[in-house]
N, C-alpha and C positions, 0 to 999 in steps of 0.2 A: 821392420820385420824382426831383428834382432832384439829391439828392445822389449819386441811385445813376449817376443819369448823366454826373455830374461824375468819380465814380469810374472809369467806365467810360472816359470819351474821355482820362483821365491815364494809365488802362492802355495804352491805345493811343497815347497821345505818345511814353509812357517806352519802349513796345514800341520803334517805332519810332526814336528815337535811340539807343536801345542796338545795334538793327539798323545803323543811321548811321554809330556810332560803330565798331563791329564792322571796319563796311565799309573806315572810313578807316583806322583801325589796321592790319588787315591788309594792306589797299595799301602803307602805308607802310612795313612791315616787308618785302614781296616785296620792293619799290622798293631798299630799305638791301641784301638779299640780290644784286641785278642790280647794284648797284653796286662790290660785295665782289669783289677779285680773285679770292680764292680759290674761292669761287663761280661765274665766269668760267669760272675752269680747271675745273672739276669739270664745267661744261656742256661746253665744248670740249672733254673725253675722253669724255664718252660719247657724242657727237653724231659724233665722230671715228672710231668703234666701225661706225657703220654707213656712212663714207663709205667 
């Protein structure tokens, strides 16, 4: 009984940080893309498109 629920609440840490980690990683890569000129420009034409 113990161990089943040891097993369970490490499913749900590993869930969890992998979620975390998910989360941070991808922030940080939009983040690297928002900082990318090219990127930049690529927003600025098509934002430009409908001014």
């Amino acid at each position: 009984m113990n161990s089943a629920f040891t097993k369970v609440s490490n499913l749900k840490v590993n869930r969890a940080s992998k979620l975390v980690l998910t989360l941070a990683t991808s922030s940080l890569f939009l983040y690297a893309l928002g900082q990318s000129p090219i990127f930049k420009n690529i927003l600025k034409g098509a934002f430009s498109c409908y001014g």
